[in-house]
N, C-alpha and C positions, 0 to 999 in steps of 0.2 A: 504494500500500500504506500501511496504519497500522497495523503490526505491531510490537511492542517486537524490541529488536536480537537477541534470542537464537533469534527467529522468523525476522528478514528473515538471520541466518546460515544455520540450514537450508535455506531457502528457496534461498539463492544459486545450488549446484551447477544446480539445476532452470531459476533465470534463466538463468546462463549457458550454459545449452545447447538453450535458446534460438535460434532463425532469428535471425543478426548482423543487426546494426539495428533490434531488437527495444526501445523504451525500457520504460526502468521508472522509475516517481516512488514516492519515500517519503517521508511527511509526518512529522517531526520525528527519523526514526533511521538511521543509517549502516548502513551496508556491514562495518563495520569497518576492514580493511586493502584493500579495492575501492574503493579514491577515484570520487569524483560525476565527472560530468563537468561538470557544473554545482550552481550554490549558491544558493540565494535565500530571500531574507528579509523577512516584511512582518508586518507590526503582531506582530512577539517570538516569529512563527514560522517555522519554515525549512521547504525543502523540498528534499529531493536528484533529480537526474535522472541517469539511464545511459545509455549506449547499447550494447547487448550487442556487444560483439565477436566478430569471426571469430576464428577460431584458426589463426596462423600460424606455429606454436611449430614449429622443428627446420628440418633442410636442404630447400631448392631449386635447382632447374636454372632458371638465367634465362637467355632470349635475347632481345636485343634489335639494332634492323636499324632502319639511317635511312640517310641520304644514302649509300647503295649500298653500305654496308658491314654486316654481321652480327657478334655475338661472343654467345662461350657461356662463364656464369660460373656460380660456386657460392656463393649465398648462405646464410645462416644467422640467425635470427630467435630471442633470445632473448623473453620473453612474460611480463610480470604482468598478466593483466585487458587496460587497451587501453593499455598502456603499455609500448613494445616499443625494443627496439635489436638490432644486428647487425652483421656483418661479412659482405663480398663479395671472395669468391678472385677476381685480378686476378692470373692466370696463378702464380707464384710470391709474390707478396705479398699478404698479406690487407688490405684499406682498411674500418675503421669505418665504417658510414652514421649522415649526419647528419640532423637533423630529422626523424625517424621518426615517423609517426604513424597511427594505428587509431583510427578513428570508426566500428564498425558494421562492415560488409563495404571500407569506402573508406580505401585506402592510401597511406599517401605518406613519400618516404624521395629523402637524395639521398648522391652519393657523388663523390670526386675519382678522375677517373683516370689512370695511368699517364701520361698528358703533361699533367697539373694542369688537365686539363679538367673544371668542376663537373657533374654530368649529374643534372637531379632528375625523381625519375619518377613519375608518379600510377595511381593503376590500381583496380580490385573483387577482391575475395577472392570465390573460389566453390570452395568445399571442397577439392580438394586443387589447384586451378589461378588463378592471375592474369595479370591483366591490364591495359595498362595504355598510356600514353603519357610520353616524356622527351620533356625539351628541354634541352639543356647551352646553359653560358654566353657561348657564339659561335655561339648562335642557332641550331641543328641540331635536331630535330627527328627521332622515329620511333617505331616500336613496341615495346611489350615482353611480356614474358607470362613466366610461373614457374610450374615445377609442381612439386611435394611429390615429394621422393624417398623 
């Protein structure tokens, strides 16, 4: 796009709803408060890149199953653009997830649990369902998946 900024504003609602993973480039004008996800700069011009995010805004049911054991939690995904945080019910105590992050439909987020185990888990957004693989820090391995409550 080379649109002046009060175009690539209207314009936004329509990117962002947009198929996640969707890029979009604009030569010389921001987003405004929708940070780039990239920045570049050559002979005194810029250029911003996106990549349209999935929407994982509000509650999920995760379950995830490795070395012969299962659990089922209650996640929560706060959301600006692809820049996300949240908290995972861990029976009576809620644990912040750390390094959150949305690229497009690709997710990634990790969390300590209940016995100071780190478990980080990678996965794809597909509308109201994920998916995904962990591996905690004693080397454990399994699946996970969330669906939109």
């Amino acid at each position: 796009m080379y649109l002046l900024p009060a175009l690539n504003l209207k314009l936004r609602p329509q990117l962002l709803a947009m198929r996640p993973g969707t890029r979009v480039v604009s030569h010389s004008f921001t987003m405004d408060d929708w940070e780039a996800d990239e920045t570049s700069s050559m002979d005194g011009r810029r250029a911003y890149f996106w990549v349209v995010p999935a929407n994982v805004m509000g509650a999920w049911t995760l379950e995830a199953s490795g070395a012969g054991a299962s659990e089922k939690m209650e996640l929560t995904f706060e959301q600006r653009y692809q820049k996300i945080e949240g908290t995972l019910g861990l029976g009576q105590v809620q644990a912040g997830l750390r390094d959150a992050r949305l690229r497009g439909f690709n997710i990634s987020f990790s969390y300590v649990d209940g016995k100071s185990v780190r478990r980080d888990l990678t996965g794809r957004v597909s509308g109201a369902r994920m998916e995904g693989s962990f591996r905690t820090d004693n080397g454990t391995e399994g699946r996970w998946s969330a669906t939109r409550k």
